[in-house]
C-alpha positions, 0 to 999 in steps of 0.5 A: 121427094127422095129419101136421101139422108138429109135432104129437106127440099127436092126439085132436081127432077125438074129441068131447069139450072139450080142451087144445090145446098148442104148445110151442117152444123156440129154443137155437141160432140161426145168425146171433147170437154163437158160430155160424160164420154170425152177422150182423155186428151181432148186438146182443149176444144169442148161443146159448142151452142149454136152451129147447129141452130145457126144452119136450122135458121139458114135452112129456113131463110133458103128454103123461103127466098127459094124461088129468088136464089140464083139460080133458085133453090134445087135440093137442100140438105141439112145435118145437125148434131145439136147442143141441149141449149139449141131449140130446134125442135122450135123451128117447123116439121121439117127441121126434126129428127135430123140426122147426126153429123157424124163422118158416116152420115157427112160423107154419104151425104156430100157424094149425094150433093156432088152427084146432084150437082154434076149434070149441069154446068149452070147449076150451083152449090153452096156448103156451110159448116158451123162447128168446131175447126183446125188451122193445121198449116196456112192453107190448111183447115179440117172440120170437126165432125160430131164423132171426133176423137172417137177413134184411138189412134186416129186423131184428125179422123172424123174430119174433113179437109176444106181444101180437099173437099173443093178438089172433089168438087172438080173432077174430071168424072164430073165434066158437067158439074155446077161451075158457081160454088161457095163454100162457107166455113162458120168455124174457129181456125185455132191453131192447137199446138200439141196437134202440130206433130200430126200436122201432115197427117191426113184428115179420115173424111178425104175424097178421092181427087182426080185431075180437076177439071176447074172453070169454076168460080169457087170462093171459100168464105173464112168466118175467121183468119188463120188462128182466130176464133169464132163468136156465138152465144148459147141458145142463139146463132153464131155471130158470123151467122146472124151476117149471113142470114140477114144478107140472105134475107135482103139486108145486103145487094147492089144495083146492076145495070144492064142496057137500059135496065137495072135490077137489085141483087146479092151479090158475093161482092157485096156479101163480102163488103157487107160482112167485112163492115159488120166485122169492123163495127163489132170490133169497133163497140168492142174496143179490140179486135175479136172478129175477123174474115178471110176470102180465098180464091175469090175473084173479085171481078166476077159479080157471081149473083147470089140472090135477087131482090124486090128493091134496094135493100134497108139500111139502118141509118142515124142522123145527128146533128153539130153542134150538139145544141143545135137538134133541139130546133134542127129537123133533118129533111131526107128526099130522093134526086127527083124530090120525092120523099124517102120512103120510111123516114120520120117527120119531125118532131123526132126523137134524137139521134133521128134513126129509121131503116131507108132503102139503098139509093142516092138522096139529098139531105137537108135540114130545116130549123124549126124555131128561127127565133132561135139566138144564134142561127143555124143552116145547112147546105144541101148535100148528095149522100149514098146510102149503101147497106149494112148502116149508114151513119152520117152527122149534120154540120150547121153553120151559123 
């Protein structure tokens, strides 16, 4: 392997198209709130608890579903600037001494993501940044980087443009580069206001632009809409994260046919629809709308392919029954279209609300009454459900 600044994994000598990553996670940042050297206006903003270990765990899962990505897995790298409250020393040999992510170490380490991407049109890339971010103008959202508001005079140095980094990521220097990209921007999109009198000020990580050469499908992935907030607690990772992850490990995908054959995948269609749904669920438990998600530049129709599966991915479903009464002598009966028996769902007697992980697919339910003596009587008709990840939620209607 190369001894390139960050990178963990390294087969781009082999000849064959590739996803090449970078992932960067900022939790402690010497010169905000809560350290012993932090700026005399620090603009609100303060440490953080789980970027850092949010990437180290998306490294893993990558680095396990390499061979299944698509393409699979080429080159990874990682920085991480790290909180005390983060275990990721925890996480395996390859995830120690990683370096800072510092505007030094963020910089040289994207022009050698960029360069590895810029030989093959079939290739890759995904960028992921969890940290601090500011929402400057509509369109308009820097990252801070660990060294933030290290420099007098120079406020929004130590950053990088979001916009600015997908336009270095098309230059006419670079007519071969990867044509599939993601950026991910796991980051709060606050609107600070005492920083509005630098709002066309530019951010000091800055690429240089040239003409694009753009026949990319590039999307950028927002954890949060303009001005809202990302959630995460101490010690664990980010909320938006913990979607991220579990989509990556195959809790997410959809089924494409082609001729007379069909496989599973992840697709950034799905990715979004599945996220999107966890989104709506959290605000729902949480009574008010905490969570948001933002797409730019995405187009729909395109069914970019992030990973393969073995199979359908699980769904956790949960089956309940009205009238209320009736669970009692009520067993829900869970069969595929050919009559075959879900895989994974319990037999009575179960306990109530009936729960299990089903694989993705079509199913016919039923119920069986399992006390007929029963006063009065229950029955339900036989229906075809659609059980799509992330949960499925669905209520038994019995007649009398």
């Amino acid at each position: 392997m190369r001894n390139d600044l960050g990178l963990i994994f390294d087969e781009n000598h082999i000849d064959r198209p590739g996803l090449h990553a970078i992932l960067i996670g900022v939790s402690s940042y010497p010169y905000l709130n809560g350290s012993d050297h932090a700026a005399d206006e620090t603009y609100g903003l303060g440490q953080l608890a789980s970027p850092a270990l949010t990437v180290v765990e998306l490294a893993d899962v990558l680095l396990k579903q390499a061979a299944s990505m698509r393409p699979a897995l080429k080159t990874l790298r990682l920085l991480a600037s790290p909180s005390s409250d983060e275990p990721i020393g925890q996480q395996g040999t390859a995830f120690k001494n990683l370096p800072a992510a510092h505007l030094k170490n963020v910089m040289r380490a994207i022009f050698d993501w960029r360069n590895d991407a810029s030989f093959r049109m079939d290739d890759a890339t995904l960028f992921y940044f969890a940290g601090h971010g500011i929402q400057r103008t509509g369109g308009d959202v820097v990252l801070l980087l660990e060294d933030f508001l290290q420099n007098v005079g120079a406020v929004l140095g130590n950053t990088v443009d979001v916009m600015n980094l997908r336009d270095f990521m098309a230059n006419e220097s670079a007519p071969q580069i990867a044509r599939k990209q993601l950026y991910v921007i796991d980051a709060c999109r606050s609107t600070v206001g005492k920083l509005r009198k630098y709002i066309v000020a530019p951010a000091a990580g800055l690429f240089d632009v040239e003409a694009p050469v753009d026949g990319r499908t590039a999307p950028i992935l927002y954890a949060a809409g303009a001005g809202e907030k990302t959630y995460g607690a101490p010690g664990q990772i980010s909320v938006f994260g913990k979607d991220f992850k579990a989509c990556l490990e195959g809790r997410a995908g959809e089924r494409l046919v082609e001729g007379t054959s069909s496989s599973w995948v992840l697709t950034m269609n799905e990715l979004v629809r599945v996220i999107s749904s966890n989104v709506q669920d959290f605000n729902k438990a949480a009574g008010a709308k905490l969570r948001s998600l933002e797409v730019d530049k995405f187009n729909a129709a395109e069914r970019t392919e992030i990973r393969g599966l073995n199979g359908p991915p699980l769904v956790s479903c949960q089956f309940h029954v009205n009238p209320e009464a009736a669970h009692k002598i009520t067993a829900p009966i869970l069969r595929r279209p050919n009559n075959a028996a879900a895989p994974g769902f319990p037999a009575p007697p179960i306990q109530y609300p009936y729960a299990c992980d089903l694989p993705a697919g079509s199913y016919l339910i039923s119920a069986v009454v399992t006390d007929m003596n029963q006063n009065p009587k229950f029955a339900h008709v036989e229906e075809i459900v659609e059980i799509r990840p992330p949960s499925f939620n669905y209520t038994l209607e019995m007649s009398r």
